[in-house]
Steps between C-alpha positions, in 0.01 A plus 500: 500500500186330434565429084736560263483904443285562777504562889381669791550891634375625838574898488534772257849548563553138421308525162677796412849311572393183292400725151815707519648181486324422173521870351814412253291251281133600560282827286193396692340449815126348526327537775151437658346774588251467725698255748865642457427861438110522656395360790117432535484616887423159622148462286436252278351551177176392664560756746528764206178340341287517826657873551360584157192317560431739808555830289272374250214372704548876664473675194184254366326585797542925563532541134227255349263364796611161404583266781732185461730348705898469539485157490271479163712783307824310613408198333341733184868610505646169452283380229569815314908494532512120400257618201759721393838329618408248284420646202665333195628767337746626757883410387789433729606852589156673494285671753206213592284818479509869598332632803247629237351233371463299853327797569199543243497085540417516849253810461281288243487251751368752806311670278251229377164651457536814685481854420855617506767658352747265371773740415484670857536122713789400257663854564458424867631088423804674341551757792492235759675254328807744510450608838541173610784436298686807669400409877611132470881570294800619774808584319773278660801789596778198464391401106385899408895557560623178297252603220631847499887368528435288198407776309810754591686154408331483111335188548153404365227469744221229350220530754229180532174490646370174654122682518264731290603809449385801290764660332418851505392497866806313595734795258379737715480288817938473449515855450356577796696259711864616286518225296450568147834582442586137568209269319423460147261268352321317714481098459199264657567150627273263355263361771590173480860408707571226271823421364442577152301752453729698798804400251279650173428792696898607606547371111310704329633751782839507345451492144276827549790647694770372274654349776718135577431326826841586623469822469198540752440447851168435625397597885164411653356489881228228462582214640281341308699572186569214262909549419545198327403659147720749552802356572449212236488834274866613593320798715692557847198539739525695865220374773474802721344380831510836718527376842396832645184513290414153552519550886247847453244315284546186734441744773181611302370200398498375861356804647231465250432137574450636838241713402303270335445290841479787758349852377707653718838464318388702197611819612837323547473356181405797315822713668692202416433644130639855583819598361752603718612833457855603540577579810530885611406693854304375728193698453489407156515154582258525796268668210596186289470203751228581723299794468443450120376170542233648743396838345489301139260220671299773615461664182406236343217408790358863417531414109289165565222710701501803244425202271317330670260771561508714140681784604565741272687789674747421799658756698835482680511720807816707562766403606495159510352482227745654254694159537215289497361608203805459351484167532113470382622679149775182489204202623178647299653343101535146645096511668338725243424527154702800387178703434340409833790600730330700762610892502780572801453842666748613758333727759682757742275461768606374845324534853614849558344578175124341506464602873435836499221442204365175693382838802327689214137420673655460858773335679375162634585316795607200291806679294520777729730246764678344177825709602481399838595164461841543440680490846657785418212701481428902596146487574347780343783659358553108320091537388567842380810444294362227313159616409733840395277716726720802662536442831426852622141519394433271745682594776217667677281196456782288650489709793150510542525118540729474710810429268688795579832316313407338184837332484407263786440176422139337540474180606131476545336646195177325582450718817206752493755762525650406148132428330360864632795708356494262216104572468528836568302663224774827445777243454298318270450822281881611501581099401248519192583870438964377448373159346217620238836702283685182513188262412481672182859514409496146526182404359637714191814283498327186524253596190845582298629147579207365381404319832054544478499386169452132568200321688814286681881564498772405733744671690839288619684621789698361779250513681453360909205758547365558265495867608477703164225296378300566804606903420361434154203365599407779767628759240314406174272204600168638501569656161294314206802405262730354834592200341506153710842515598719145532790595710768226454716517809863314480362402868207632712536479864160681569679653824244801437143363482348767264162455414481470121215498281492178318253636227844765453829231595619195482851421664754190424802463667685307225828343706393586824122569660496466871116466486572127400769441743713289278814428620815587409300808300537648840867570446422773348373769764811341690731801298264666282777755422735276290183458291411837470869671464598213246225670262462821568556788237810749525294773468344677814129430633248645380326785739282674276362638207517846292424596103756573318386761279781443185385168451086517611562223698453396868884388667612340827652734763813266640638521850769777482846358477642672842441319780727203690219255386558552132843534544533130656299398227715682230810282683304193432383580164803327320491176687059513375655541158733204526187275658247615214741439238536100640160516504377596183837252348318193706171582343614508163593159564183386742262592172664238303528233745127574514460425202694195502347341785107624477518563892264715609548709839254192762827259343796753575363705813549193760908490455516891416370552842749292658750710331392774693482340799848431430550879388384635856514279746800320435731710319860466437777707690536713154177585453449569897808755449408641168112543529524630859664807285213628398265721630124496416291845572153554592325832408126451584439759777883442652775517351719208598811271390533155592859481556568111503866557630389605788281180566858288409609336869885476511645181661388250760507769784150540393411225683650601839187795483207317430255765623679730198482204242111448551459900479709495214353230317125604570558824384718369147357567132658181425535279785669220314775714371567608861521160616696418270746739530629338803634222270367231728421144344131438540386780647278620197339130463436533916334838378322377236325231700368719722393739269254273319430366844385803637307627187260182460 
């Protein structure tokens, strides 16, 4: 008990207890809103200025051409509130001023002397103003139920505002967030915490409501709140300090302090902002936890350069990109005007797909040994398969060469042996002969999707390769309307060193881009397949092309269904579902704290990096167990599954065979989940160490 009628309440459950208590003499509980009810996600109202400063410098600038700073329009903002805040003909009780009239204030203030339209920027104002207002309020779950336990129990509900508000934005603001039911009018404190006016205010409060002192019980969460009036009033007042919310915005406020001295901590700082979701499977929270924050950073690294670079049309490449772009639709409102939002196209193409129409004037050395690379490889058979060229048309030139089996692997496809068949001028003729139908088929598809109609546009892909780019290129590059393509590459490990034409390409690798040899971006190639499985569609790869003749349109040709591959994938599919779905939950979230924070992806890439490192080199027994459950295919010229279970070592006995444990290990997909698996303290740190050792 701090005064007469008043005192201090940690939880809901307490608060709950203490106005039951009270229920036989009081009709009415007040209550302030936007501390007991709302919680302002650890921002301050400067915070929420700043935020709205950002959207409007944003819109002043790709709407208008009119440059002006944050820092300028922040202090604009101030001027204008305390303009209107103080205008004497607001009453006790009244709305300082509507979102409205701040609004056309504030435009006739940008606007000055130029040339624009007045009603468009304070539509935009208006539309920002409420955006803001929406990111900023969290519903606290423990009041919601109080409010809506009142009501079953008949009791009035007076709700009080200690900040501006706008009455018809906030109406529909409640609804949204089920609370209507519970609020009526709306009361404003007075600025000013002095004792009297406070007291006039909760005054004229009761006569309006017809109600005695005693009959009311007031509840606020700022401890700032004045209570003396109150309780020299007769009003019982409730001080709800939520210990559990103090420690999460004490947790914020510390990681943002952080920030502010070392760059690094803003990634920690921003996920400090994330909402926890409720817990469910694992997958779903591995989608949640730590591949959302990664695949959202990199969206919103290809959103910067798509920006940066006035891009009008992006393309996502199947399959990964059926996920990503996803997330780009959820990003583009908080970067872009509404009007300017680039157009999202999602393309079935994959390697399979562009290589047969990348042969259409010859198979080249250069893509030619692209299948061979995988150490899995077929050596013709492999080159045949995945430029889709039948295997017996060539079976006399094989011979003729010297490769009697095509299925034998080459090792050396830089001998003369493998350049003469390669150049051998009947081979080249049965290549361009298979690959000239599907060049067309694809060409056609790509003019339906709209993809020469730009002088620039970017494609987003996981990219490592950047393999179907190169296929592009070689397909449709010479052609005059072959746009400059940006390929924006989640990382780019540049293991392949095509030869692009710079005039034609440009490639970025946003989080990772081995040509830079950052460190710990390197992480990445370290289990590539967690990346790429975490993203990729449900539905099949794309092989092909063929026109459908009902709808006059060029479709993809999927891989057929049958096969173990597909199968394994088809097991898999429901724990992709469960990922995607934590993914696309954490981005939800990751756009607004965003927009709460103004981060851009230089101030959040540092720390989301080290949460991949964590991810895949150090990972926890669970996710060792769960994600060595999944299998990750490869279809380009071989058809092979990466069965991680089989790379899982089983006790310390490992040890007693090293000769088996180095064979094993060099030979893993993802050596630190085999290492691991032995469930050996240390070990993975030992491996790390040597890993960025050895790759200096």
């Amino acid at each position: 008990m701090t005064l007469k009628n008043s005192q201090v309440i940690r939880t809901a459950a307490d608060l709950r207890s203490e106005i039951e208590r009270h229920i036989p003499r009081i009709k009415a509980v007040s209550i302030d809103i936007f501390n007991t009810v709302l919680e302002r996600d650890a921002v301050t109202i400067e915070d929420c200025q700043k935020m709205l400063a950002r959207r409007i410098v944003r819109t002043m600038f790709d709407r208008f051409g009119i440059a002006c700073t944050v820092q300028n329009l922040q202090q604009l903002i101030k001027t204008i509130e305390n303009a209107l805040r103080n205008n004497p003909a607001n009453t006790p009780g009244d709305t300082p001023y509507r979102f409205a009239d701040f609004a056309e204030a504030l435009a006739r203030a940008l606007i000055k002397n130029n040339t624009v339209d007045s009603a468009t920027l304070t539509g935009r104002i208006i539309a920002h103003m409420r955006a803001v207002e929406t990111e900023v309020l969290l519903v606290k779950t423990g009041t919601a139920s109080i409010l809506e336990w009142l009501t079953h129990q008949n009791l009035r509900i007076i709700a009080i505002s200690d900040r501006v508000i706008d009455p018809a934005h906030f109406q529909s603001f409640l609804e949204d967030k089920g609370l209507i039911a519970h609020a009526g009018r709306i009361y404003v404190y007075p600025e000013c915490n002095a004792a009297i006016p406070r007291k006039q205010f909760f005054e004229s409060l009761l006569q309006q409501e017809g109600l005695h002192p005693h009959e009311v019980i007031h509840i606020d969460s700022d401890q700032r709140f004045n209570q003396r009036p109150l309780t020299e009033l007769g009003i019982t007042t409730i001080l709800f300090d939520d210990a559990a919310d103090n420690r999460q915005t004490q947790t914020a406020h510390w990681y943002h302090q952080l920030a502010q001295k070392n760059a690094f901590w803003r990634g920690r700082h921003l996920l400090q902002l994330i909402r926890p979701a409720a817990a469910r499977s694992f997958h779903y929270n591995y989608g949640y936890e730590i591949l959302g924050p990664i695949y959202a950073t990199f969206i919103l690294g290809v959103i910067e350069a798509v920006k940066k670079h006035h891009i009008k049309q992006v393309f996502f490449l199947a399959r990964e990109g059926e996920l990503f772009m996803k997330l780009f639709n959820m990003l583009c409102p908080d970067c872009f005007e509404p009007d300017q939002i680039p157009s999202a196209h999602y393309l079935f193409v994959s390697r399979r797909s562009t290589a047969s129409a990348a042969a259409h004037r010859g198979l080249s050395h250069e893509i030619a040994i692209t299948p061979l690379f995988n150490p899995k490889q077929q050596g013709w058979y492999s080159i045949f398969q995945a430029f889709d060229l039948p295997p017996e048309a060539f079976s006399a030139i094989c011979r003729n060469h010297g490769y009697p089996e095509i299925r034998q692997p080459i090792a050396d496809w830089e001998s003369v042996q493998f350049r003469e068949m390669l150049n051998d001028p009947d081979f080249q003729k049965i290549a361009q002969q298979h690959a000239g139908k599907n060049w067309h088929l694809l060409h056609r598809y790509l003019e339906q999707q709209h993809f020469f109609t730009e002088k620039q546009v970017a494609i987003v892909d996981i990219g490592w390769n950047g393999t179907t780019q190169k296929f592009l290129q070689e397909a449709f590059g010479q052609d005059e309307n072959y746009p400059h393509v940006m390929g924006l590459y989640f990382g780019f490990i540049g293991g392949r060193k095509y030869q692009f034409d710079s005039k034609k390409n440009t490639l970025l690798g946003i989080l990772c881009d081995e040509r830079n040899k950052t460190r710990p971006g390197d992480i990445f190639s370290r289990f590539e397949e967690i990346f790429e499985e975490g993203a990729r569609a449900l539905h099949p790869t794309t092989i092909g092309y063929q026109f459908d003749q009902q709808n006059d349109r060029i479709v993809p040709i999927f891989k057929p269904l049958s096969g173990d591959t597909k199968n394994t994938e088809s097991f898999t599919n429901q724990y992709i579902n469960e990922i995607q779905t934590g993914v696309l939950d954490f981005t939800s979230e990751f756009a607004r704290a965003i927009d709460l924070t103004g981060y851009r992806l230089n101030d959040i890439k540092p720390f989301i990096l080290t949460l991949a490192e964590r991810a895949v080199a150090f990972p926890t027994t669970e996710e060792c167990n769960q994600l060595m459950q999944l299998n990750h295919s490869e279809d380009f010229g071989t058809e092979n599954t990466m069965n991680f279970q089989q790379e899982k070592l089983h006790g310390w006995n490992a040890l007693l065979k090293p000769g088996n444990l180095y064979r094993m290990l060099k030979s893993a997909n993802w050596k630190y989940g085999t290492v691991s698996s032995l469930g050996i303290p240390g070990l993975n740190s030992v491996l790390r160490l040597f890993d960025l050792l050895k790759s200096k």
